[in-house]
VEXMISE-760697 format. One record per residue (C-alpha): residue in one letter; x, y, z. Coordinates in pm, whole numbers, padded with zeros to 5 digits, always signed. Example, Ala and Ser with C-alpha at 12.3 -4.5 7.8 and 13.67 -1.06 7.14 Angstrom:
2
A+01230-00450+00780 S+01367-00106+00714 
END
This chain:
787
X-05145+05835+04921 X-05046+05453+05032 X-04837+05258+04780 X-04750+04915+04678 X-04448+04825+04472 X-04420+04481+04310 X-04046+04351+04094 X-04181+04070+03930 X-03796+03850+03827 X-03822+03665+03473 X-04090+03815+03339 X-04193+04144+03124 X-04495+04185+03290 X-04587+04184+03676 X-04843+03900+03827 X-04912+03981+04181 X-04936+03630+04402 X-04675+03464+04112 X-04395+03314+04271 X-04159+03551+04131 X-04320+03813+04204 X-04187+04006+04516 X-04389+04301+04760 X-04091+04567+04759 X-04281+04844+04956 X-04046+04912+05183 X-03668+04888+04927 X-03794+05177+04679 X-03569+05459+04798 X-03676+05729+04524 X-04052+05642+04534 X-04132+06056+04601 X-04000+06103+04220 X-04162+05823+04027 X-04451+05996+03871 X-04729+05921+03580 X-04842+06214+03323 X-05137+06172+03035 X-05087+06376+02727 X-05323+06424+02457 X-05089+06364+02084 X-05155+06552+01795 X-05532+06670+01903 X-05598+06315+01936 X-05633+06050+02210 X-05443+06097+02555 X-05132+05854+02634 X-05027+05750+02954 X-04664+05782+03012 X-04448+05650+03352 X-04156+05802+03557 X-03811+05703+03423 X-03564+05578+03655 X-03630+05347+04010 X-03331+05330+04311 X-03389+04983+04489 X-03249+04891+04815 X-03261+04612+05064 X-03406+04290+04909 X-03500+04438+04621 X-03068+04523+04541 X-03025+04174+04629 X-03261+04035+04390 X-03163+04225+04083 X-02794+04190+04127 X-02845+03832+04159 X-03086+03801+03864 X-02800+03986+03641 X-02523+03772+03731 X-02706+03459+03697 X-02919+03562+03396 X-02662+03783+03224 X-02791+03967+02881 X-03094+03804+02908 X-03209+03912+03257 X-03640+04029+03239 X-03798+04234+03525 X-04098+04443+03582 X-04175+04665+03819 X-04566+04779+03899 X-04730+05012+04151 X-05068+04957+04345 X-05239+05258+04508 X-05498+05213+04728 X-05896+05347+04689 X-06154+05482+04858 X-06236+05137+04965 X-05934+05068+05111 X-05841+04800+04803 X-05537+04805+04597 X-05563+04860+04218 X-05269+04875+03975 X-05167+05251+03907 X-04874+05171+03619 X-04655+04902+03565 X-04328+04864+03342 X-04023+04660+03217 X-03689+04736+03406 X-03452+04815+03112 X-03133+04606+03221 X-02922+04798+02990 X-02903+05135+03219 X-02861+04867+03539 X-02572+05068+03775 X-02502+04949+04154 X-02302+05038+04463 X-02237+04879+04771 X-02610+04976+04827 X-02811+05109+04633 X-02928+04964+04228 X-03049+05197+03985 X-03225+05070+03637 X-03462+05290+03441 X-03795+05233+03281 X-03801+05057+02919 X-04012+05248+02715 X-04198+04930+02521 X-04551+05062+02553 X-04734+05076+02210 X-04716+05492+02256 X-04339+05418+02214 X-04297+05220+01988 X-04554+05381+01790 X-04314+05668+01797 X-04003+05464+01732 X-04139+05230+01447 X-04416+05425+01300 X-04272+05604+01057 X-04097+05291+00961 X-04202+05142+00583 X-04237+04791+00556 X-04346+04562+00244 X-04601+04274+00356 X-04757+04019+00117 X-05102+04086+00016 X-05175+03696-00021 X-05157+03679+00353 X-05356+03972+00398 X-05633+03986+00148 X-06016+03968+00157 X-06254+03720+00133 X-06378+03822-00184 X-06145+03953-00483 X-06240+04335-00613 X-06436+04263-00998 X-06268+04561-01147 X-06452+04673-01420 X-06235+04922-01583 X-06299+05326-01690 X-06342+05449-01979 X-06027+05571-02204 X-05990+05878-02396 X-05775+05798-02741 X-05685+05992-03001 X-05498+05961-03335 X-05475+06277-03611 X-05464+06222-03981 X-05331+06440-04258 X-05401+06438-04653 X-05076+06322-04830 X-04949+06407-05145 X-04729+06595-05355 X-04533+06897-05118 X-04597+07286-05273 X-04314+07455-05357 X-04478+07730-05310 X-04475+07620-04911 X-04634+07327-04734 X-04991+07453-04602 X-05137+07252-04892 X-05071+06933-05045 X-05097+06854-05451 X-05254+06540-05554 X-05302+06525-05862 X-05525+06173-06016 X-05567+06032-06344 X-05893+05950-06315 X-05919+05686-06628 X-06164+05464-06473 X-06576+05523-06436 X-06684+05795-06212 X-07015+05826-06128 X-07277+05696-05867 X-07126+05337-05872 X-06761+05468-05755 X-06605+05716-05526 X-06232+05789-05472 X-06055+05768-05138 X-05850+06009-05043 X-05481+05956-04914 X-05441+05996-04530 X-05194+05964-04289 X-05209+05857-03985 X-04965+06067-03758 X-05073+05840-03427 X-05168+06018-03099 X-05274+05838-02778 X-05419+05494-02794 X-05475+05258-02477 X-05348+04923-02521 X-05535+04625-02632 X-05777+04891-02795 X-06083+04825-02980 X-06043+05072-03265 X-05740+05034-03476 X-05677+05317-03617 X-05444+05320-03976 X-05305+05515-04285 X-05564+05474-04561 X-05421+05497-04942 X-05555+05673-05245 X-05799+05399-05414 X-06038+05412-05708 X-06320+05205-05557 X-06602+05025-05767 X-06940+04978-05604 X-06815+05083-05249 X-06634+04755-05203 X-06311+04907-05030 X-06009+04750-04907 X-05866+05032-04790 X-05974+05247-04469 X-05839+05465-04200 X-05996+05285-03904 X-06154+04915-03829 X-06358+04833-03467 X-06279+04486-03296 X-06574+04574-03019 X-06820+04839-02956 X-06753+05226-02959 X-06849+05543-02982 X-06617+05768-03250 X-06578+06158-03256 X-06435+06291-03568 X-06311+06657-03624 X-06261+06681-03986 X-06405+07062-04013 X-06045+07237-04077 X-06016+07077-04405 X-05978+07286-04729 X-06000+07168-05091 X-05928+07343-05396 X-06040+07102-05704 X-05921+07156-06078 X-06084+06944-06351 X-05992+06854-06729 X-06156+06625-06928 X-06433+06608-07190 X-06752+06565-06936 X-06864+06766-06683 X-06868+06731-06347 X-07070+06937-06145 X-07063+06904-05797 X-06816+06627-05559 X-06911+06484-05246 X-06714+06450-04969 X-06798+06159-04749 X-06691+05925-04437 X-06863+05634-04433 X-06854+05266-04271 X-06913+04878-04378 X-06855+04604-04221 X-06561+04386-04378 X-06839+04092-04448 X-07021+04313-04691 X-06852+04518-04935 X-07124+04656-05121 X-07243+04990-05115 X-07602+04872-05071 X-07436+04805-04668 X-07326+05117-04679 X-07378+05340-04389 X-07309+05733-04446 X-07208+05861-04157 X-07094+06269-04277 X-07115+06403-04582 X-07123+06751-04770 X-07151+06844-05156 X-06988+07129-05328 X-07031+07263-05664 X-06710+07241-05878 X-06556+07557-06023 X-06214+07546-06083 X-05955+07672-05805 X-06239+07754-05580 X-06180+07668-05196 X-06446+07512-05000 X-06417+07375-04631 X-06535+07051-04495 X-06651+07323-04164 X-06891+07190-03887 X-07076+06901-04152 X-06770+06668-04070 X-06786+06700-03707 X-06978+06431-03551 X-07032+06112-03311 X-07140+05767-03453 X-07153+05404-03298 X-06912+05154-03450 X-06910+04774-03385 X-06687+04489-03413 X-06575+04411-03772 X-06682+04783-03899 X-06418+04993-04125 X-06425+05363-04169 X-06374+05501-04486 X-06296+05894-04602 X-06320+05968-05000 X-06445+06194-05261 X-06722+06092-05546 X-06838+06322-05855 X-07183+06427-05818 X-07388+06433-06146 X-07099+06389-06361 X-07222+06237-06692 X-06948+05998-06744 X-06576+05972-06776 X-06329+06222-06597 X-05983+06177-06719 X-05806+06416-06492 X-05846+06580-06136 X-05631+06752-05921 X-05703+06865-05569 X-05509+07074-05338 X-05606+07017-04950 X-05467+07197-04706 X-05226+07028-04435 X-05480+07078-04105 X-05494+06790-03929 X-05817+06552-03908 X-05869+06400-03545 X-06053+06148-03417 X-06125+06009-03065 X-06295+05749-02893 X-06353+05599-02564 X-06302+05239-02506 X-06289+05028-02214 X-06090+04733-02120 X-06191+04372-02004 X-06261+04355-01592 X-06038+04162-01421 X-05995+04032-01052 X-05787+04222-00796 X-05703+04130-00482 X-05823+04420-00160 X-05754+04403+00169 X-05986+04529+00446 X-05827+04842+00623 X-05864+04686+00969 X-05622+04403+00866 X-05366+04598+00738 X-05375+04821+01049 X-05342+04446+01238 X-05019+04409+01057 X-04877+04710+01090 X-04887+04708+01464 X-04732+04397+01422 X-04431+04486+01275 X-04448+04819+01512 X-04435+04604+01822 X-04153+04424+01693 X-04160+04157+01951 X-04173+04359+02244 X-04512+04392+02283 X-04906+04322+02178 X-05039+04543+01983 X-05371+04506+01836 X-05595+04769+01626 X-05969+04874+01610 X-06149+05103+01319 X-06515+05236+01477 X-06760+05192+01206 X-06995+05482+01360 X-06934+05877+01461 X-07103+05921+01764 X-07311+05603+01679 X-07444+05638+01362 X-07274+05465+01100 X-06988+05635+00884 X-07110+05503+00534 X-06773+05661+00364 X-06585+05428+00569 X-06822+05120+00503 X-06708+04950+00171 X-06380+05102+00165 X-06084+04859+00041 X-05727+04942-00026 X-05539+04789-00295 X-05142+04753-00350 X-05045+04875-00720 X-04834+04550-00731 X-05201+04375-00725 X-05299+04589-00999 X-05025+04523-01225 X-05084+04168-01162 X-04781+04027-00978 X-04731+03681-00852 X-04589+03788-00508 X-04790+04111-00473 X-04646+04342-00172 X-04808+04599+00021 X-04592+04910+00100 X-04649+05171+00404 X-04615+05243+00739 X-04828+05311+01046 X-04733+05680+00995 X-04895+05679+00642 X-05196+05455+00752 X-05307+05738+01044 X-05244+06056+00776 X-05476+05799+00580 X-05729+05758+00852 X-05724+06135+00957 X-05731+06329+00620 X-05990+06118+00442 X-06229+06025+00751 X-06139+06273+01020 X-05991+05963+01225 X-05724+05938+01497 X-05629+05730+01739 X-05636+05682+02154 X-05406+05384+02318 X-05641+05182+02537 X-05508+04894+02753 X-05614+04488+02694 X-05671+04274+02949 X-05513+03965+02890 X-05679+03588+02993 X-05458+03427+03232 X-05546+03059+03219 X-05609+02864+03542 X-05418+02553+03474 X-05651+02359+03777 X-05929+02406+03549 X-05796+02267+03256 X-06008+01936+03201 X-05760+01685+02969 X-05963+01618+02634 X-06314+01719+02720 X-06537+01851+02470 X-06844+02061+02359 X-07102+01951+02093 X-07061+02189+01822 X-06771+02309+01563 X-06486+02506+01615 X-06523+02618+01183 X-06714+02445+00898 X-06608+02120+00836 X-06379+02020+01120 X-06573+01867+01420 X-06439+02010+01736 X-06522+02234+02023 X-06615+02566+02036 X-06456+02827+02247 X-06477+03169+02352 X-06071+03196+02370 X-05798+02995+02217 X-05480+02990+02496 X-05156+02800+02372 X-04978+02651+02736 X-04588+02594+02630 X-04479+02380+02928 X-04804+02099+02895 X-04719+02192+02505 X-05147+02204+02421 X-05392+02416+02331 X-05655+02491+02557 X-06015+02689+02496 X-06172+02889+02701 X-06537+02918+02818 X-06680+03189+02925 X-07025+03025+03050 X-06832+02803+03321 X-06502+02968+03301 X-06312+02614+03253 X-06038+02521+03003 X-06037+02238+02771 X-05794+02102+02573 X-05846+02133+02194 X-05563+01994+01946 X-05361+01704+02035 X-05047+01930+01920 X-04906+02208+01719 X-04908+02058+01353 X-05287+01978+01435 X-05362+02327+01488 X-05206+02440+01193 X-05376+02166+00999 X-05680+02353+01115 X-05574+02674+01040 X-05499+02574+00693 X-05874+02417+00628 X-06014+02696+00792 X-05835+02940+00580 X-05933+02694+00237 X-06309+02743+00421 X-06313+03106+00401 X-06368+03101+00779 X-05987+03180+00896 X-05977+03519+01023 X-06234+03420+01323 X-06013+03153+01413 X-05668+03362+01374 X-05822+03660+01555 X-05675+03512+01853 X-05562+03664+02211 X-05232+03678+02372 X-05143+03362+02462 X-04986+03363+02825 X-04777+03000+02952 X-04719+02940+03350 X-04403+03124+03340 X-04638+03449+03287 X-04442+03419+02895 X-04675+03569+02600 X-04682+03440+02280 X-04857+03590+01957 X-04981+03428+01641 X-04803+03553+01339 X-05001+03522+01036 X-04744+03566+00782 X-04476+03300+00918 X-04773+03065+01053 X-04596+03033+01446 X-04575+03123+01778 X-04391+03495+01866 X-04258+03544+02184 X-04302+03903+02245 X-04211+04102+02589 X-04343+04454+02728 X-04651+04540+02931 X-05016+04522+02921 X-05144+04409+02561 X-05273+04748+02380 X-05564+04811+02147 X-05487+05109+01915 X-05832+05214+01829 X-05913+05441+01559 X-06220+05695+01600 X-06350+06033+01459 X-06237+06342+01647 X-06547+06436+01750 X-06602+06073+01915 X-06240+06171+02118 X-06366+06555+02190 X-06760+06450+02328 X-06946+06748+02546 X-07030+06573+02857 X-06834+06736+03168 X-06661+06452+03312 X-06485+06688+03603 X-06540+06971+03771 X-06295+07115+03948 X-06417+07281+04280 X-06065+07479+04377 X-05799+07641+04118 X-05530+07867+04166 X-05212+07980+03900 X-05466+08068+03671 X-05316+08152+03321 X-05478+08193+02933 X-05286+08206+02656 X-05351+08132+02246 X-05203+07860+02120 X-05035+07963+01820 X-04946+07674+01682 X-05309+07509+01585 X-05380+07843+01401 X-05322+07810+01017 X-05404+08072+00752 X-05439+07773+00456 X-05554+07444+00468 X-05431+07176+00138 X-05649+06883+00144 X-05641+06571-00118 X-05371+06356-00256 X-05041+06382-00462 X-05120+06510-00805 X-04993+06243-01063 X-04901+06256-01426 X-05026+05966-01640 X-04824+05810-01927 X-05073+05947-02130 X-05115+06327-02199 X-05490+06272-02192 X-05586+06027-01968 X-05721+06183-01630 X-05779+06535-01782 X-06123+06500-01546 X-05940+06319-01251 X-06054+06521-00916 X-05884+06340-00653 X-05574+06524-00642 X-05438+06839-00408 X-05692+07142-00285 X-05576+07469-00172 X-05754+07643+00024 X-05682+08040+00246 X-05893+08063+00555 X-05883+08432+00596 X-05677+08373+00890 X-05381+08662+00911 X-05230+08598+01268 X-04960+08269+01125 X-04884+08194+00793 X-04904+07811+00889 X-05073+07562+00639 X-05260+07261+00808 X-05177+06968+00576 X-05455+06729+00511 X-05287+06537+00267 X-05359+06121+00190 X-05024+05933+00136 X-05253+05676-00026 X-05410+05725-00356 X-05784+05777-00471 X-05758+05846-00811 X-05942+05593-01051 X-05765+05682-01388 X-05399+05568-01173 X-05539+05239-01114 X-05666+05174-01472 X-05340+05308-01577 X-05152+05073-01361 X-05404+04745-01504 X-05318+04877-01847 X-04955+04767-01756 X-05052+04394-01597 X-04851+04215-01850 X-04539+04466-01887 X-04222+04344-01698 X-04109+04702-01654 X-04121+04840-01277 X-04290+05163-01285 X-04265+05471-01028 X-04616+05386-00916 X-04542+05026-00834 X-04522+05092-00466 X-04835+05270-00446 X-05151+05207-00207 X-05497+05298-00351 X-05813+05310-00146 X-06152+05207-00351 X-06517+05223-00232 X-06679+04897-00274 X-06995+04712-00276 X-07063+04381-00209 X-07201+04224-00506 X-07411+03892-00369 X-07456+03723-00751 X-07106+03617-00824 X-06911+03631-00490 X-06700+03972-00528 X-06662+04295-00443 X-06771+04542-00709 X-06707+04959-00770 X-06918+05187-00563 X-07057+05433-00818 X-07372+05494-00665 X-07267+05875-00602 X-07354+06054-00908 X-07064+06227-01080 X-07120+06464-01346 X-06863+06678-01572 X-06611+06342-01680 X-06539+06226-01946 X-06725+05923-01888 X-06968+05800-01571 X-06744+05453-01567 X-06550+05692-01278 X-06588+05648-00960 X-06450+05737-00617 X-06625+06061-00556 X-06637+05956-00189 X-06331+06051-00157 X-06315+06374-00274 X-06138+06672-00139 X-06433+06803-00044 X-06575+06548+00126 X-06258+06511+00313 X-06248+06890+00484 X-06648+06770+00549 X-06519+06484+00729 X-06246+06728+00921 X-06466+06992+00961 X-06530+07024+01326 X-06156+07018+01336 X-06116+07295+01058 X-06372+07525+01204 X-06161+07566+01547 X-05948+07816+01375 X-06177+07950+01073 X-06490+08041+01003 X-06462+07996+00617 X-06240+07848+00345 X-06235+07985+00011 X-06046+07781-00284 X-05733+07942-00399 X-05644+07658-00614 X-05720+07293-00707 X-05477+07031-00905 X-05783+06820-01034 X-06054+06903-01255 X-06267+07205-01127 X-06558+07094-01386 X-06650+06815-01207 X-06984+06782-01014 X-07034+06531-00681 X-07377+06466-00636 X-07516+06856-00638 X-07134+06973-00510 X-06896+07090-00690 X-06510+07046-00629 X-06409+07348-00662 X-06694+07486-00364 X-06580+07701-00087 X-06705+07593+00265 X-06835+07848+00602 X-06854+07731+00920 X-07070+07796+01213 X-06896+07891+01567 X-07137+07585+01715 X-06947+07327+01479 X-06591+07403+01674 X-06480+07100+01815 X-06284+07311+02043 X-06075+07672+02061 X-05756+07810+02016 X-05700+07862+02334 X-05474+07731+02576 X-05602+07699+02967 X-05379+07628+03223 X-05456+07568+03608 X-05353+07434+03916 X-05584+07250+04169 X-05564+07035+04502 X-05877+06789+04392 X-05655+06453+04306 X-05944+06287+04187 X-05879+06195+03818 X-06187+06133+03577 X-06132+05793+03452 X-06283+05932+03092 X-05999+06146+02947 X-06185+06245+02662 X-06458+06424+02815 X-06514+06833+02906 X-06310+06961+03231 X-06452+07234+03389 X-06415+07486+03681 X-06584+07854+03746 X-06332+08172+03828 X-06372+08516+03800 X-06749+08545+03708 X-06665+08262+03413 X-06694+07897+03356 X-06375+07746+03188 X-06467+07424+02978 X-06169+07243+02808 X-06049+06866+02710 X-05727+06719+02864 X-05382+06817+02710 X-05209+06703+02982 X-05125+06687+03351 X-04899+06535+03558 X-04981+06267+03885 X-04778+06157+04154 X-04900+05818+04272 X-04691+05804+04604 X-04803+06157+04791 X-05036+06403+04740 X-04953+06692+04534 X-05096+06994+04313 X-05292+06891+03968 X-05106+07102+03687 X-05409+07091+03394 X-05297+07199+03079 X-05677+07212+02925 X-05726+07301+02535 X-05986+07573+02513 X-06400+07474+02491 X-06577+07769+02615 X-06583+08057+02835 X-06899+08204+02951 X-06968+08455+03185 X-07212+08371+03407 X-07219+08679+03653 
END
């Protein structure tokens, strides 16, 4: 196989025909060794990786010793191969950074490694790393109307009185009843309220209601009074009475009642009886309130509630009453719901352009892609969806988002069955003899600026411009008389609404070959240094796994089979951390937490772990809004949430997707069925069904009541053998066909034995300077006998 080697001096990337840029063919002493291998990471895309160490002779020595003494610390190298085609042309195999800190020479020879600064590296050296970035720099367009769920609140109350001594199940109270009984008054009884759980800013205010001999139903005291609209449930039916009467009239029967009024009108003739039940009066008999007092009503603003006792039929005065009630606690709940309020969301491909930011540290350009389609049809689960920091929630000024790249691909691949492949960017090298001094285009660049629109915005440091370029004559123009112009522009185009076309910028590359990025956050130029600019693009499996054969292999030899073990698992937990809410009953019906589930699977006692670092749960964000005006940090405060949106066209913002129909809440203000456990093994499934044909729920953390459309989340799932994205297996072969299939994530095939093989790419090794044995390492498709 015929070779080229290029050492490009002062630069991080290699330019063939650049002045610095130096044919070394003939000084490359250990050229047999230097190697290239693709390997397929965590059944996702394959990454190309290079050989590790290059020995230099000849001019080449001379050059890099040279370049070290005279550039010290800061010395910059690269080192590229070219391997020639069928054609007879040279193409670029691999190139690299020359890491001067392993540099070592003789009298002869130099030796420097590799630097390891493609995005697959420093994926693997930064990605795990967390990192806080401000959501002001990052946000949408449009703020997220969030328009609250319902709360569940609950106080108890208990009859007060005079304590037994005969023990305290029942309370004395014992009344002097010296004022007119009758139709025209009614007595209220004593309660306490013992308090319970009660959202903030609530619009029922629940209180302690005193004993009261009340003319004509005006009442100023009450146990409850509504600031808004509600709906009450009352439990009242564990109530016992035991009545004695003395006096010189009668009285019959009593009535036990809870009524309301509004605090405008007092008299009984606005009255509204809401339970009731009368009992006839014989002395020391027990009678219970039972099912009569339990009940739902409506209450609105300015409403009271009201629990007492009046005689029924009695023909006049009553001069003495004593009741014993028994110590079982009244309850009453209601749902209420807070005032929306504006959040700021940001769209997951912009966080996932900041990450890789901070990933590349410097060194590199890294940019990121989200397909909106599995295998072209559009993924509607992944349409809409917004992710929101819990600082934004609570409502603080400087509002940080807190993750890591790590976090956002366990995101991506447990909620959406989505993982990423590496793909090089070709960068725009600007022809500086085509640059035509302050020429323009009719048009505008972004609303309300006249300028010149471009397909490409290139920043030239030596000429110290901005140039544009066009794609329809290939010329460059210059744009901005300088730098403060252009970030006068930026800043109208970001007041415009119109700034992320504008920011979405390339690499920007100066004569010296020296690449600059636009950072967002600090609003300037980064140099950064490494190879080829990267896209990390983010796809369903299946769209990384397709069925076309790309290869077929016409000679094998060292055949060998074997099961891999280790993508065999006999459980699978899908979901997201369960959480425990400051209140005791808020989120009783939350779903969105952990699912267990066995496969049936006895050969490992692995678990595959398809857990979300991010949170989905709706009753943690309106517990987290509940706190926007506490000072108090919370454990939640460095939380990420993900929320399925809508766009709402009427007043600018984003609204709650609750188009999917969830039954068996508490209310239907919830929301976020999307992404449910359930629907997370659906969007893993092809995945899931490589090692299992069924999974049956063993446990769930959430609320196994609660219905998703017609599914339930507590369902057990079966696969069919045709869904398998792949096998278990693990294939490996050796072959003399060189030829590499430029599509790495298609089927490789070959015929042995009687059988065709079919399997993707795990890996294999290449030698770009001599011909030598393919080693596949395949992962399992098929086998089929076809003799």
């Amino acid at each position: 196989m015929l070779c080229k080697f290029y050492l490009h001096l002062n630069s991080y990337v290699v330019m063939v025909g650049d002045d610095d840029c130096y044919d070394v063919s003939n000084d490359v002493t250990n050229w047999q060794q230097l190697k290239q291998s693709y390997t397929r990471k965590n059944l996702g895309g394959v990454v190309k990786n290079y050989g590790s160490k290059i020995e230099f002779t000849g001019k080449a020595y001379e050059l890099l010793v040279e370049l070290w003494r005279s550039q010290y610390v800061h010395a910059r190298a690269a080192f590229a191969i070219h391997v020639i085609d069928n054609s007879w042309e040279y193409h670029e195999a691999w190139q690299c950074p020359l890491d001067f800190a392993t540099l070592t020479y003789d009298g002869h020879k130099v030796s420097v490694n590799c630097t390891e600064v493609s995005a697959a590296s420093l994926i693997k050296s930064n990605g795990g790393t967390k990192s806080s970035y401000s959501v002001s720099a990052l946000r949408s367009e449009y703020r997220l109307l969030y328009d609250r769920v319902m709360s569940y609140n609950e106080v108890q109350y208990v009859l007060t009185g005079e304590t037994e001594t005969e023990g305290d199940t029942f309370t004395k109270w014992h009344r002097e009843m010296n004022d007119p009984v009758g139709y025209e008054s009614n007595l209220n009884f004593p309660l306490s309220n013992l308090g319970g759980t009660i959202a903030p800013n609530n619009v029922l205010a629940p209180q302690s209601q005193d004993a009261y001999v009340n003319y004509g139903w005006a009442s100023p005291k009450y146990m409850a009074e509504a600031s808004g609209s509600c709906l009450v449930h009352v439990d009242f039916s564990a109530m016992e009475f035991w009545v004695w009467h003395y006096g010189q009239y009668d009285m019959p029967a009593i009535t036990i009642m809870l009524y309301k009024y509004h605090v405008e009108n007092h008299s009984h003739v606005y009255k509204t009886v809401l339970l009731q039940k009368t009992f006839n009066v014989e002395d020391g008999e027990h009678f219970t309130l039972g099912s009569s007092f339990v009940g739902d009503f409506e209450m609105e603003a300015g409403e009271r509630l009201v629990f007492c006792m009046w005689p029924s039929g009695a023909s006049g005065m009553a001069s003495i009453a004593t009741v014993y009630m028994s110590n079982d606690h009244a309850i009453m709940s209601w749902a209420s719901r807070g005032e929306p309020v504006d959040v700021d969301v940001i769209e997951p491909s912009t966080l996932l352009h900041r990450i890789l930011r901070m990933v590349a540290d410097g060194k590199a350009y890294i940019d990121g892609e989200i397909s909106s389609t599995i295998g072209g049809v559009t993924n509607t689960r992944l349409t809409g969806t917004k992710m929101l920091a819990a600082e934004s929630m609570r409502g603080f000024d400087d509002a940080q988002i807190h993750t890591s790249f790590n976090q956002f691909a366990s995101f991506m691949e447990a909620v959406f069955g989505y993982v990423y492949r590496i793909d090089r960017l070709v960068r725009d090298r600007v022809d500086f003899d085509s640059i035509i001094e302050y020429s323009a285009v009719e048009g505008k660049l972004i609303d309300g600026y006249s300028g010149t629109v471009v397909d490409s915005i290139h920043f030239v440091r030596n000429k110290g411009m901005f140039v544009g370029r066009l794609e329809s004559d290939d010329k460059y123009s210059r744009l901005f008389v300088d730098y403060d112009d252009y970030m006068r522009i930026l800043e109208m185009a970001r007041d415009d609404g119109s700034w992320t076309e504008v920011l979405e910028l390339p690499v920007f590359v100066d004569e010296d070959g020296v690449a600059y990025m636009y950072d967002i956050d600090a609003r300037n130029l980064l140099e950064y240094h490494g190879e080829e600019a990267s896209v990390v693009r983010f796809m369903h499996r299946s769209d990384l796994f397709h069925n076309e054969v790309v290869k077929t292999l016409e000679s094998v030899n060292e055949f060998g089979f074997s099961v891999d073990k280790s993508r065999i698992y006999s459980g699978v937990n899908v979901g997201y951390d369960k959480q425990d809410y400051d209140s005791e009953n808020r989120g009783r019906d939350e779903w969105n937490f952990e699912n267990y589930y066995l496969t049936g699977v006895e050969l490992t006692e692995s678990k595959l772990d398809l857990k979300c670092p991010y949170r989905a749960d709706c009753y943690g964000m309106e517990e987290l809004v509940l706190k926007r005006n506490e000072e108090e940090s919370t454990d939640s405060d460095e939380d990420v949430f993900i929320v399925k949106c809508l766009a709402s066209t009427d007043n600018g913002k984003w609204k709650i997707d609750r188009s999917l129909t969830i039954t068996g809440t508490y209310t239907d203000s919830v929301f976020n069925g999307a992404f449910s456990p359930i629907y997370m093994v659906e969007a893993n499934r092809g995945y899931i069904a490589s090692f299992c044909d069924a999974l049956k729920l063993s446990m769930t953390r959430g609320c196994r009541d609660v219905m998703i459309g017609n599914d339930s989340v507590a369902k057990d799932f079966t696969f069919l053998a045709s869904e398998r994205l792949f096998k278990c297996g693990k294939i490996e072969v050796s072959t003399d066909d060189l030829d590499m299939s430029e599509d790495k994530d298609g089927l490789i095939e070959f015929v042995l034995n009687g059988c065709r093989y079919k399997g993707y790419l795990q890996s294999v090794e290449q030698m770009c300077q001599h011909d030598e044995a393919l080693e596949y390492e395949l992962i399992e498709h098929s086998v089929t006998c076809i003799s």
